[in-house]
SEMIZA-264664 format. One record per atom (N, C-alpha, C): residue number from 1; residue in three letters; x, y, z. Coordinates in nm, 2 decimals. Layout:
<pagus>
PAGU   seq   type        u        v        w
PAGU   NUM    ala        X        Y        Z
...
</pagus>
This chain:
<pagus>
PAGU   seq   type        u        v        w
PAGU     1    unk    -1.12     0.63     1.77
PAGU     1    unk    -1.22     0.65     1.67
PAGU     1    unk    -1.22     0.80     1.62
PAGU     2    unk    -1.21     0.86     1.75
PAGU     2    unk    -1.20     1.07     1.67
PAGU     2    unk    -1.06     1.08     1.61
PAGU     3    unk    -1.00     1.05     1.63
PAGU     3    unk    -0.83     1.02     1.56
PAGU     3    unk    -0.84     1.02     1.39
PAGU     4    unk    -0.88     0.86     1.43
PAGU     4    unk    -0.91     0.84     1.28
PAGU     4    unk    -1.00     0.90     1.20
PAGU     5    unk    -1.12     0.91     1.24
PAGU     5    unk    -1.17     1.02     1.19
PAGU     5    unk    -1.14     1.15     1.13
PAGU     6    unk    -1.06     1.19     1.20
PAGU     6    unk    -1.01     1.33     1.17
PAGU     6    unk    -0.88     1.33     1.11
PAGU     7    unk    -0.87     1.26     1.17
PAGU     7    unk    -0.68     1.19     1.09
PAGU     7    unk    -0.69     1.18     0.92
PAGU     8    unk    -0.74     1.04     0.93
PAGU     8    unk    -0.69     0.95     0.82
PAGU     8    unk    -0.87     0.97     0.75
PAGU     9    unk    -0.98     1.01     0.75
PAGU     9    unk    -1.07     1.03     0.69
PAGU     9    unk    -1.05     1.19     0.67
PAGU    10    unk    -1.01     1.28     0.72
PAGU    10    unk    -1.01     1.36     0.71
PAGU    10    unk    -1.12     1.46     0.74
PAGU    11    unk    -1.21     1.43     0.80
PAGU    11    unk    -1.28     1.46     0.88
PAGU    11    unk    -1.28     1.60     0.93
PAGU    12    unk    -1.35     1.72     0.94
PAGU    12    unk    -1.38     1.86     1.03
PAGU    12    unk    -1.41     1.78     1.12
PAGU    13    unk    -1.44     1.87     1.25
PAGU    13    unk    -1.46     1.84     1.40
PAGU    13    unk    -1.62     1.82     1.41
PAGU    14    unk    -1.70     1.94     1.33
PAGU    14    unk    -1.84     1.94     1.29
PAGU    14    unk    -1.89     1.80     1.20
PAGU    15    unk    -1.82     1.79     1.12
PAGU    15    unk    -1.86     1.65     1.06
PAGU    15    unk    -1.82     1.53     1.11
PAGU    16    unk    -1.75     1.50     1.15
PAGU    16    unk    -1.74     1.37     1.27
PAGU    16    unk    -1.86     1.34     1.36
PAGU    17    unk    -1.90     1.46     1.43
PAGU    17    unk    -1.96     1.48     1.55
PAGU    17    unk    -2.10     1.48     1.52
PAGU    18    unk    -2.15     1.47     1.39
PAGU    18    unk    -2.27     1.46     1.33
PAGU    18    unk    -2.32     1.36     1.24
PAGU    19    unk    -2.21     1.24     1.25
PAGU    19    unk    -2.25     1.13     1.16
PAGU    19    unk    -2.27     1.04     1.24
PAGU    20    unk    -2.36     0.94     1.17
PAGU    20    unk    -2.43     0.84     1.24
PAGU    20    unk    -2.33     0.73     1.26
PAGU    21    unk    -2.34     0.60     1.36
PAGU    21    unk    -2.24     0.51     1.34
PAGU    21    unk    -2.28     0.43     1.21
PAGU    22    unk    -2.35     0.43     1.13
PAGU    22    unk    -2.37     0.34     1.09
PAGU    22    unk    -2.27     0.43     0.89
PAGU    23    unk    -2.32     0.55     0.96
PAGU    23    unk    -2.23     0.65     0.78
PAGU    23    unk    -2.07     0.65     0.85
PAGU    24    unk    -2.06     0.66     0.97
PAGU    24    unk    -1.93     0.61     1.00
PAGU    24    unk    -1.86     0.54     0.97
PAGU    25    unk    -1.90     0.42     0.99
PAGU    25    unk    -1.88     0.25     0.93
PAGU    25    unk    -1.89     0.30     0.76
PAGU    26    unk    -1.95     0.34     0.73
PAGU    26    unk    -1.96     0.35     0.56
PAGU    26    unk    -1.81     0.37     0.52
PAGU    27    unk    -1.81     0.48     0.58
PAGU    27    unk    -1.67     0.59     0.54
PAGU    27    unk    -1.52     0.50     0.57
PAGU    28    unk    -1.52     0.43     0.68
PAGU    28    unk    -1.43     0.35     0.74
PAGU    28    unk    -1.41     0.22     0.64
PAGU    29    unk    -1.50     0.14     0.57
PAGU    29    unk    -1.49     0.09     0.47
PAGU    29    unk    -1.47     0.11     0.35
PAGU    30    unk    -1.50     0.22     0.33
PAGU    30    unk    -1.46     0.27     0.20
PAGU    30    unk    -1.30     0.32     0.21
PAGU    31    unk    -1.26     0.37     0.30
PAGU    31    unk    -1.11     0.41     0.35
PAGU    31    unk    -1.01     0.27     0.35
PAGU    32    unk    -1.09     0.19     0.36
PAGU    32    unk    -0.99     0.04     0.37
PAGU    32    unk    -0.94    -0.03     0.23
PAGU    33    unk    -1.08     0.03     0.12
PAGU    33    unk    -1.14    -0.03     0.00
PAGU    33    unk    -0.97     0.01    -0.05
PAGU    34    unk    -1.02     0.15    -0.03
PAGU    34    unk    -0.93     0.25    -0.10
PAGU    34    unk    -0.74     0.20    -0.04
PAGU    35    unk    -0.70     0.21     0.08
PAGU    35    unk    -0.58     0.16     0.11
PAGU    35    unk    -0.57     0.03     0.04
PAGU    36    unk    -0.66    -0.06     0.03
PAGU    36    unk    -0.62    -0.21    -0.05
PAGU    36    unk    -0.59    -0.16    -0.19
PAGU    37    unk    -0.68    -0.11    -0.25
PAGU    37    unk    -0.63    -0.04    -0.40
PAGU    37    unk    -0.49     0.02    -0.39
PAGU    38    unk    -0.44     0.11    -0.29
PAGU    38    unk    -0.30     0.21    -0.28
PAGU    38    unk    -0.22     0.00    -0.32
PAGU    39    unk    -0.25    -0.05    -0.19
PAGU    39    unk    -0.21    -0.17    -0.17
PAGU    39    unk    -0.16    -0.24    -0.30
PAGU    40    unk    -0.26    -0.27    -0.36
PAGU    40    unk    -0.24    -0.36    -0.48
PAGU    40    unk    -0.15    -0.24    -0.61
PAGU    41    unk    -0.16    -0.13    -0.61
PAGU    41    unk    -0.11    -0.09    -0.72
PAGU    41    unk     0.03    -0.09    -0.68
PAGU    42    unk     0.11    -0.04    -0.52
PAGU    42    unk     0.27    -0.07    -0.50
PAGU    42    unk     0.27    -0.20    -0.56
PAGU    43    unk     0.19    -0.29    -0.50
PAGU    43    unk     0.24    -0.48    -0.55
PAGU    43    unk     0.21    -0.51    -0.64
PAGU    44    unk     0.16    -0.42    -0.77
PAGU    44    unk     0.20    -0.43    -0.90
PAGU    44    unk     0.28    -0.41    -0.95
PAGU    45    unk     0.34    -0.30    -0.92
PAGU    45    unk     0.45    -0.24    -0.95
PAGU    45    unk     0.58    -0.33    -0.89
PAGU    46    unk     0.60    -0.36    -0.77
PAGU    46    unk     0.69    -0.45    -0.74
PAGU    46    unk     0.70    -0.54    -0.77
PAGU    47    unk     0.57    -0.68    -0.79
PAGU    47    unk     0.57    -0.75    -0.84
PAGU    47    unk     0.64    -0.77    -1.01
PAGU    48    unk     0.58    -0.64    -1.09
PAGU    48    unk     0.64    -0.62    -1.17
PAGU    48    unk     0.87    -0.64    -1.20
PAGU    49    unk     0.88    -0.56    -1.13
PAGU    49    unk     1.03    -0.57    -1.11
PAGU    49    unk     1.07    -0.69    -1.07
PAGU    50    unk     1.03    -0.77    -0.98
PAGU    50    unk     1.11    -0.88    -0.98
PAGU    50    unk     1.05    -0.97    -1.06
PAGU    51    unk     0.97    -0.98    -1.12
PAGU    51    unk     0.94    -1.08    -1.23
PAGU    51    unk     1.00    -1.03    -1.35
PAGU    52    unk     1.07    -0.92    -1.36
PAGU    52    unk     1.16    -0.86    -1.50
PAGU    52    unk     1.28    -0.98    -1.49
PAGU    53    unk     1.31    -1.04    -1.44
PAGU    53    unk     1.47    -1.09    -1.42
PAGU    53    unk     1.41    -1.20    -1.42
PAGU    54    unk     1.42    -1.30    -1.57
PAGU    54    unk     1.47    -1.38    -1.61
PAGU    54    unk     1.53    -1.49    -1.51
PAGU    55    unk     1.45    -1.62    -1.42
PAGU    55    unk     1.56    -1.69    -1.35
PAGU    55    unk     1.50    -1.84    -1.35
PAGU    56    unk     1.58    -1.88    -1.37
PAGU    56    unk     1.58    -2.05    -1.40
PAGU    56    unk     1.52    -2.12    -1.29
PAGU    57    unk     1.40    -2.16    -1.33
PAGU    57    unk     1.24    -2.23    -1.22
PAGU    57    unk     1.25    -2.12    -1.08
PAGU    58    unk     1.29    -2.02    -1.15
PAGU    58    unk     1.25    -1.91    -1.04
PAGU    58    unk     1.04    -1.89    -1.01
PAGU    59    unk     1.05    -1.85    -0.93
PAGU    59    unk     0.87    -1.80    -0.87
PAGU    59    unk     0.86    -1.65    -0.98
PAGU    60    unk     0.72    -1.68    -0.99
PAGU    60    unk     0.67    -1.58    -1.10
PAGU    60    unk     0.57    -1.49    -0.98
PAGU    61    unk     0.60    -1.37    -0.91
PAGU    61    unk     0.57    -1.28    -0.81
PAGU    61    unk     0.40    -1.22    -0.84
PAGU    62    unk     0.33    -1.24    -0.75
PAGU    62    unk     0.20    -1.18    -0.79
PAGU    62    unk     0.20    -1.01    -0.70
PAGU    63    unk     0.12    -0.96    -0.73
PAGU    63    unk     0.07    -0.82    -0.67
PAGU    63    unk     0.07    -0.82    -0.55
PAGU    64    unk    -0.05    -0.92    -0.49
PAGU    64    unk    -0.10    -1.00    -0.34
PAGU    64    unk     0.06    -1.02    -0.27
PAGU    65    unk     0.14    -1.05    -0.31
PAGU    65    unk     0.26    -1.13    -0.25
PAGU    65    unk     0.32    -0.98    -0.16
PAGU    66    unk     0.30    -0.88    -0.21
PAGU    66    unk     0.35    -0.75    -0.20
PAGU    66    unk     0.29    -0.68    -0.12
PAGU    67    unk     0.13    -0.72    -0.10
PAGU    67    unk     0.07    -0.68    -0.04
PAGU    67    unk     0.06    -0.69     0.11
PAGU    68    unk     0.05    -0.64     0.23
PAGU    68    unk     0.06    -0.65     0.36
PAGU    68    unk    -0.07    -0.71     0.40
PAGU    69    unk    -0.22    -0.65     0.33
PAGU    69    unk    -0.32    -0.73     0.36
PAGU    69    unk    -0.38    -0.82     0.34
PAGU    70    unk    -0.24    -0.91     0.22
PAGU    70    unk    -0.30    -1.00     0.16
PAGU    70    unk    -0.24    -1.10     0.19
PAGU    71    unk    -0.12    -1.06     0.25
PAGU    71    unk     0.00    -1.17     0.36
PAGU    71    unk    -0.08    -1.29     0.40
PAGU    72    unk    -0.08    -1.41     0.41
PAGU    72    unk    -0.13    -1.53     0.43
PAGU    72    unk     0.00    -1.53     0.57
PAGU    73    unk     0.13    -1.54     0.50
PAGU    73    unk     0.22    -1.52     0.58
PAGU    73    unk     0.32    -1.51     0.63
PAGU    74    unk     0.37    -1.50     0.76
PAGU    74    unk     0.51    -1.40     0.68
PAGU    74    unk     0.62    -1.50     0.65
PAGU    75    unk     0.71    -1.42     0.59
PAGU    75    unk     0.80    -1.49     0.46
PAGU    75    unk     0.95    -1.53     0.61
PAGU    76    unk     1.00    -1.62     0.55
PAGU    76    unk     1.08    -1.67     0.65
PAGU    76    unk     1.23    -1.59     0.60
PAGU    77    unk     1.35    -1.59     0.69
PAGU    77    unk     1.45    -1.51     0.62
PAGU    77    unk     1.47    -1.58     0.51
PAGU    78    unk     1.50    -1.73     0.50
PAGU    78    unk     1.56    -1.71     0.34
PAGU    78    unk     1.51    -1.68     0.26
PAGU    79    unk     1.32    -1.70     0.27
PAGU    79    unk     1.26    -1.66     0.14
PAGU    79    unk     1.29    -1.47     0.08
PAGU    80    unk     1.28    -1.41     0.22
PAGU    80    unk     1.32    -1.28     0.18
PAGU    80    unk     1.45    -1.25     0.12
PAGU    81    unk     1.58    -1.37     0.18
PAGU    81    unk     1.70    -1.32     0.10
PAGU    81    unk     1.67    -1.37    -0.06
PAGU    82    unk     1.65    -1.51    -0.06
PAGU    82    unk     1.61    -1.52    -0.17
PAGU    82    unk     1.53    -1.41    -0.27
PAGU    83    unk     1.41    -1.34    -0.22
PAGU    83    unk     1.38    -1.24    -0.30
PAGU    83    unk     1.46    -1.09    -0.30
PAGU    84    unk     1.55    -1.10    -0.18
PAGU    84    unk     1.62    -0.96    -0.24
PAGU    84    unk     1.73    -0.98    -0.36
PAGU    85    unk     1.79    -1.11    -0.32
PAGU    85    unk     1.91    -1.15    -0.45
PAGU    85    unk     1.82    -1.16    -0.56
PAGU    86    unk     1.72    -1.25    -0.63
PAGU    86    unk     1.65    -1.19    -0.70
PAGU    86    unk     1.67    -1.05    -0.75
PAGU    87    unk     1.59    -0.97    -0.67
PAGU    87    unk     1.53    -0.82    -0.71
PAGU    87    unk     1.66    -0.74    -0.73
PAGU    88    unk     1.77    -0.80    -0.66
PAGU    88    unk     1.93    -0.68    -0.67
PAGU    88    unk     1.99    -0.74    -0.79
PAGU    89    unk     1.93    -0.88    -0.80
PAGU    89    unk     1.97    -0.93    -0.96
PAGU    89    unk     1.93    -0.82    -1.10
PAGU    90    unk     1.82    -0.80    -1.09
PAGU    90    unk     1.74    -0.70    -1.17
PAGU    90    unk     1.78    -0.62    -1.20
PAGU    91    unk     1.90    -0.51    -1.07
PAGU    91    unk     2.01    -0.47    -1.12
PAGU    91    unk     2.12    -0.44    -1.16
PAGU    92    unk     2.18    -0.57    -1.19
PAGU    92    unk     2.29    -0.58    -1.23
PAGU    92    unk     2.37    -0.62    -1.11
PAGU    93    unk     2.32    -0.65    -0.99
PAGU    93    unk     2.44    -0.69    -0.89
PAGU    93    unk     2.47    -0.83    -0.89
PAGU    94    unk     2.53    -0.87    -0.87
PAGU    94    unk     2.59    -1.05    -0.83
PAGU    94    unk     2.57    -1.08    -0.69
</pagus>
């Protein structure tokens, strides 16, 4: 808990040590709010790219798909090779 705090909230030693659990909890939620946002904007962007490439009754990639917190679950190897040939399609590989 003082880790994170000081870590990844960024937290002084003075202000950790003076907040309540309950503005603690605040701050810890809002920090998650915020990584889901970081979250969704990479798997916009990724999503983006492989949905650039044109492919015959290929899957149309959402944001969520990209996202780690929004994983339902994990992708089995072929689906992953399947999306990397995809995505290396995008650049001109075979």
């Amino acid at each position: 808990m003082w880790a994170f705090g000081r870590y990844d909230l960024r937290l002084g030693e003075d202000e950790f040590w003076h907040l309540t659990p309950r503005q603690y909890a605040a701050l810890v939620e809002r920090h998650e709010e915020a990584m889901e946002w970081q979250d969704y904007r990479a798997g916009l962007v990724a999503s983006v790219i492989a949905n650039s490439v044109p492919r015959k009754g290929g899957r149309v990639y959402k944001p969520s798909d990209f996202m780690p917190t929004k994983r339902k679950q994990k992708q089995t190897a072929e689906e992953q090779l399947a999306f990397m040939k995809a995505f290396t399609e995008g650049f001109g590989d075979k």
